[in-house]
C-alpha positions in Angstrom: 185.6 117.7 53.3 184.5 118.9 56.8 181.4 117.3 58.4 179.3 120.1 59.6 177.8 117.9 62.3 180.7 117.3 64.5 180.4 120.2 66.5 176.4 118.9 67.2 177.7 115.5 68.0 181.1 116.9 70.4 177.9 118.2 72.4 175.5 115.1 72.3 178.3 113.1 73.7 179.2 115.0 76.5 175.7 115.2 77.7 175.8 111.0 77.3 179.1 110.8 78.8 181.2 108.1 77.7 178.4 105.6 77.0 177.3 108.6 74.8 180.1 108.7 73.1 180.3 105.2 72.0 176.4 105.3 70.9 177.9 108.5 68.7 180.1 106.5 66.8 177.6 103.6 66.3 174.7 106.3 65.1 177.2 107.8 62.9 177.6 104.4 61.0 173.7 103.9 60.7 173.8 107.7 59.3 176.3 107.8 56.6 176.3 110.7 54.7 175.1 110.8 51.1 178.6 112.2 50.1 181.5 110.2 51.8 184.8 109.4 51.2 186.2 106.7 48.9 186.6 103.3 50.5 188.0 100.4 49.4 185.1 97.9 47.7 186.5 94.9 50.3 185.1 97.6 53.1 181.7 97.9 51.4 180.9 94.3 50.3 181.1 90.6 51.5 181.4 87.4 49.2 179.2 85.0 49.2 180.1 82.0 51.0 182.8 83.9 52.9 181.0 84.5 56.4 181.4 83.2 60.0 179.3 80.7 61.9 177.9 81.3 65.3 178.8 78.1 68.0 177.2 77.9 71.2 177.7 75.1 73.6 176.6 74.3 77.3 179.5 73.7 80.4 180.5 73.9 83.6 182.7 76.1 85.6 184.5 74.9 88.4 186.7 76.3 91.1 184.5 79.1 92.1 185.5 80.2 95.5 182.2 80.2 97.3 180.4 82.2 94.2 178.8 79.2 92.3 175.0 78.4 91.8 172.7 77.7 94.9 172.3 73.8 93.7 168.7 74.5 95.5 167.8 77.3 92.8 170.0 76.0 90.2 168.4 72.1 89.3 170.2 71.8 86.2 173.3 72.8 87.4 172.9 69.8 90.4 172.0 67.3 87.2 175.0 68.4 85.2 177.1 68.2 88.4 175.4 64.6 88.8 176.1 63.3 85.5 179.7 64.7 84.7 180.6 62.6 88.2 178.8 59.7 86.8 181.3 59.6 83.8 183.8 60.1 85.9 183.2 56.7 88.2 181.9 59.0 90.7 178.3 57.9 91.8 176.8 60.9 94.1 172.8 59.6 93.5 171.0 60.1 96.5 173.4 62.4 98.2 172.4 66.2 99.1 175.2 68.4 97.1 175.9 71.6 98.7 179.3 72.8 97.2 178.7 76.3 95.8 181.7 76.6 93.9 180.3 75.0 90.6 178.4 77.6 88.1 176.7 76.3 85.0 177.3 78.6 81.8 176.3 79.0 78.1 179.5 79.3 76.0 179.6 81.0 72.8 181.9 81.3 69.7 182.3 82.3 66.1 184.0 80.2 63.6 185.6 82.4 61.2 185.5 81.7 57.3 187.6 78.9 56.6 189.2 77.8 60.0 191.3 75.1 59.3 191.0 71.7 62.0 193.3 72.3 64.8 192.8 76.1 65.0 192.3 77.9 68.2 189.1 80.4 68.5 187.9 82.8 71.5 184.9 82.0 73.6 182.8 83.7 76.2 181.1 82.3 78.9 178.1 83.6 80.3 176.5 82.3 83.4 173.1 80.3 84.1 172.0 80.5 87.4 172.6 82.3 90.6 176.3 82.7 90.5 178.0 85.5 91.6 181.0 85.8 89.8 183.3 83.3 87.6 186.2 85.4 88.7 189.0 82.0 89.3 186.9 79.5 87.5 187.9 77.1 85.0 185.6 76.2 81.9 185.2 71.8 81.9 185.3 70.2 78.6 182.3 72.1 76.7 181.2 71.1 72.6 180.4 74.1 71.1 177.5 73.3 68.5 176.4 75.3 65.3 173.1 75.6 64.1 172.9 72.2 62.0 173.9 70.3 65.6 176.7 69.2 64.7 180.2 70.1 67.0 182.2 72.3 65.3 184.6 73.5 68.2 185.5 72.2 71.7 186.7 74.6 74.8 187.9 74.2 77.7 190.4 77.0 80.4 190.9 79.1 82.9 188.1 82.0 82.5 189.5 86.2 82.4 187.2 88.2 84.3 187.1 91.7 84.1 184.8 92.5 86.6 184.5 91.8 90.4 181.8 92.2 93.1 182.7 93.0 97.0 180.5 92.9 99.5 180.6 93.1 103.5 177.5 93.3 106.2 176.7 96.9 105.8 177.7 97.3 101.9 178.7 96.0 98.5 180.0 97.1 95.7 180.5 95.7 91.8 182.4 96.7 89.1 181.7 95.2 85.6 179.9 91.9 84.9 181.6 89.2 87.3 179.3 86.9 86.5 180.6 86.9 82.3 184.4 86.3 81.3 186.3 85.0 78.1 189.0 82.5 77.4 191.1 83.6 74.8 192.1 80.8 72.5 189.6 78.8 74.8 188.6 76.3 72.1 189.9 74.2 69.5 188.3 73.7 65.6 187.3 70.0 65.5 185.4 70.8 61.8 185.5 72.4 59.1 183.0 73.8 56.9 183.7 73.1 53.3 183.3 75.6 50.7 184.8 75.4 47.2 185.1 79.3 46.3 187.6 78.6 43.7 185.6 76.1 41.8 182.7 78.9 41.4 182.2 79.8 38.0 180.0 83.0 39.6 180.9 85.5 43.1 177.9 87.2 44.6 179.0 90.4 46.1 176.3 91.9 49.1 176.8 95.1 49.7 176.7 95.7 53.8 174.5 98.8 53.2 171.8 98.2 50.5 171.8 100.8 47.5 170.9 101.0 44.1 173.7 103.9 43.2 176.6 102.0 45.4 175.8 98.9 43.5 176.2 100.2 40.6 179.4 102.2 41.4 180.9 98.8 42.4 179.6 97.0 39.0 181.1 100.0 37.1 184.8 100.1 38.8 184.6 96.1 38.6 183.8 96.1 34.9 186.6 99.2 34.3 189.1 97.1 36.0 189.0 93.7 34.2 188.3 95.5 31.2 185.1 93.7 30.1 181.5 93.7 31.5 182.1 90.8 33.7 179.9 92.2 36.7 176.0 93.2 36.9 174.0 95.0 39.6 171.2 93.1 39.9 169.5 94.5 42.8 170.3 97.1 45.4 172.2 94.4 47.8 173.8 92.2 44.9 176.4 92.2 42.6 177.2 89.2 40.3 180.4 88.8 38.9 181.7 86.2 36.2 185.1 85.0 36.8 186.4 85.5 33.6 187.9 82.0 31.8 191.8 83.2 31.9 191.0 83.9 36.0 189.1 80.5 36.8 191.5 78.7 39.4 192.4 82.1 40.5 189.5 83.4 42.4 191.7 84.1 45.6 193.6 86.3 43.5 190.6 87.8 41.1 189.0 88.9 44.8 192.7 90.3 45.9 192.7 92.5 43.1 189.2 94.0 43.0 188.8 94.4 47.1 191.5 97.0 46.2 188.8 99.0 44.2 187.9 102.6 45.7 183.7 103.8 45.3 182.1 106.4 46.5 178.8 104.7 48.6 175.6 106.3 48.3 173.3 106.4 51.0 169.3 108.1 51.5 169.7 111.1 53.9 168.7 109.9 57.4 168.4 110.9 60.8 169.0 108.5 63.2 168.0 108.9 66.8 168.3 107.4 70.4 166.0 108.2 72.4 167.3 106.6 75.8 170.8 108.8 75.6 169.6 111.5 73.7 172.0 111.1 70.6 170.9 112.5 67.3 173.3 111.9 64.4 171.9 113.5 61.2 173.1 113.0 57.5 175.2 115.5 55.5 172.2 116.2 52.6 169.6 115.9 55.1 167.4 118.8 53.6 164.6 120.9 55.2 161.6 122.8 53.6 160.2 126.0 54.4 159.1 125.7 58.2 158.7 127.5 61.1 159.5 126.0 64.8 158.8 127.7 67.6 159.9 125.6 71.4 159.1 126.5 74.7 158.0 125.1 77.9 155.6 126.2 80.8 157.1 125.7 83.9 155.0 126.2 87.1 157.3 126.6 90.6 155.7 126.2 93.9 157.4 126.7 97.1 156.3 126.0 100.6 157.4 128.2 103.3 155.4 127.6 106.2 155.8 129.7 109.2 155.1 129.9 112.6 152.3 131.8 114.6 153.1 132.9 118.0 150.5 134.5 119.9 151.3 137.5 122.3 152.3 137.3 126.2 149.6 136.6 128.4 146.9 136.0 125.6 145.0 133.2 125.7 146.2 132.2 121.7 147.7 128.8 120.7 150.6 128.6 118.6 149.9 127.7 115.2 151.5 127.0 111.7 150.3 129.0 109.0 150.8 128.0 105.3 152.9 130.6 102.8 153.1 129.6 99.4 155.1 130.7 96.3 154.1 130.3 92.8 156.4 131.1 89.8 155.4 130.8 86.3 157.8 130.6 83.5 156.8 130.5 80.0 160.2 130.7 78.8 158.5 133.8 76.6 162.0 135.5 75.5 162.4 132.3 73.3 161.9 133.5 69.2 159.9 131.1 65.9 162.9 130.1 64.2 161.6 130.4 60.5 163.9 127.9 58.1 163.3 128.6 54.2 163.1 125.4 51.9 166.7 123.7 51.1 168.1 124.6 54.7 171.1 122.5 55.4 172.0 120.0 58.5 174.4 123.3 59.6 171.4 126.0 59.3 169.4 123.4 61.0 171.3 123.0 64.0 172.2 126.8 64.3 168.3 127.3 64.5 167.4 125.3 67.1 170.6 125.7 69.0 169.5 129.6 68.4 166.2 128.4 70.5 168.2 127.4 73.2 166.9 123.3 72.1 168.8 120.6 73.9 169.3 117.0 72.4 165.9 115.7 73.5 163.5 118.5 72.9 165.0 118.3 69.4 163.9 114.7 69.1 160.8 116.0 69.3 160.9 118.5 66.9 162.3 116.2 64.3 159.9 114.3 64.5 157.2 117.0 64.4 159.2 118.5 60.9 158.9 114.8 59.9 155.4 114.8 60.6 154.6 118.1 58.7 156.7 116.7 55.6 159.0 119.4 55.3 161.5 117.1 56.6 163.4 115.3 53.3 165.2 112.5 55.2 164.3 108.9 57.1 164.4 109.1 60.7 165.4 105.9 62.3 164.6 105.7 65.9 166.8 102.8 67.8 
């Protein structure tokens, strides 16, 4: 069924630009219509215990060429320098470092679900201090940690670097973020996390966008498929299921089959908005009552022409500068009130107010001042 606001949104974007664009598509997930498409139930829900676990760790990078920390800014990366020597025999107390191509870094990771010992994972590495770019560095020997303490993943490599930085005596110039880069497969799984999901005699289902209609829509096609009232909504973001007796053992394959499931979610009509691009993305059943919107701005222009006063031959005059000035006043007065009778759609909407000659921001604005009077029958969510 076609989406009345893509046209609105083709026109938001290209005022953003490409950054625009991307915020579009992000908007456009915080905004989902009340009446979307089918999707599968595996797109709509997670299961409990199923999840991934944020690692962060604390390294060094070395083989900077000349772009490292300042070990006169940078203390801690001068004690880290210090002590990794120290474990290597090498005893530099006392002694004034000055090599500049060492660059202390936070490293971070995510453990997926169920990442078996011995498994590779991607890391990024962000830099500390002073550093100018990591662009040829190597990542030392680095524990990545999750939030209990406890090392879950060690990385080490050569860092990728998508951006650069340039720079002579009368200019620079940088592309992209030297100073962050990634190591693909940087670090190895050293833990596991244990989870018995086929021992549970009970799945919790959360729904990734709370709702009282979607979860029961997911109960309902759950309960249809195994043929018995196995599952329960039991609040807008949960769904219990019992694993039924002649499926216990088999929850890998009980999950299989009902990730397969196609709903219909239900979401509150909304309006989300970004202010610092200018984006609006509005819900399909967003709904308007009878209002009337009138825009226009006064615009006062004043130009200073200043000319010059000669005097005539022979006079005893001076030369002088004598001020002109121009004043213009628009009121933009050819603009019409836009009156919108109750139950106007998101398309009637944005004809009016494109009909008023209303860009992306000044309609911001007047959202939020329908919103205001209460003739406005959706959320507006400003990020």
């Amino acid at each position: 069924m076609p989406f009345p606001a893509l046209a609105f949104l083709g026109r938001a974007a290209k005022l953003a630009g490409l950054a625009g664009f991307a915020a579009v598509l992000a908007l456009m997930v915080a905004a989902a219509p009340v009446q979307a498409a089918s999707a599968r139930i595996k797109d709509v829900v997670d299961v409990e215990g199923v999840r991934d676990n944020m690692l962060i760790g604390y390294g060094l990078v070395v083989g900077l060429n000349g772009t490292g920390d300042s070990l006169n800014n940078s203390p801690f990366t001068e004690q880290s320098l210090t002590g990794m020597l120290e474990r290597m025999g090498v005893n530099t107390r006392g002694t004034n470092l000055r090599t500049k191509n060492v660059a202390a870094v936070m490293v971070t990771g995510t453990l997926q679900a169920y990442a078996a010992q011995g498994t590779r994972i991607d890391v990024t590495v962000s830099a500390m201090g002073d550093s100018k770019s990591l662009l040829g560095g190597t990542l030392l020997v680095t524990p990545l940690m999750g939030a209990d303490g406890e090392v879950y993943a060690v990385g080490q490599g050569p860092i990728a670097v998508s951006g650069f930085s340039a720079q002579g005596q009368g200019a620079s110039v940088t592309r992209g973020v030297p100073t962050s880069g990634r190591i693909s497969s940087g670090a190895i799984v050293e833990r596991e996390i244990q989870f018995a999901l086929a021992e549970l005699p009970v799945l919790r289902l959360s729904l990734r966008n709370p709702d009282f209609t979607t979860a029961q829509r997911v109960a309902t096609a759950i309960n249809i498929q195994l043929r018995g009232n196995r599952a329960q909504a039991t609040d807008p973001s949960s769904v219990l299921l019992t694993v039924p007796e002649s499926r216990r053992g088999d929850v890998v394959g009980l999950i299989t089959e009902i990730e397969q499931l196609r709903v219909t979610p239900d979401q509150v009509a909304r309006v989300v908005v970004d202010e610092k691009s200018g984006v609006i993305v509005m819900g399909e059943n967003v709904r308007i009552s009878t209002v009337a919107i009138a825009q226009g701005n006064l615009t006062i222009r004043i130009t200073e022409t200043p000319q010059v006063s000669q005097p005539g031959p022979f006079s005893q005059g001076q030369t002088a500068v004598v001020p002109r000035t121009d004043i213009q006043v628009d009121d933009q007065s050819n603009n019409r009130l836009a009156v919108m009778n109750s139950g106007v759609t998101l398309q009637e909407l944005v004809q009016s107010l494109n009909a008023l000659g209303v860009g992306p921001r000044d309609m911001i604005a007047i959202l939020q001042s329908i919103k205001a009077a209460g003739a406005l029958q959706a959320e507006i969510e400003v990020i």
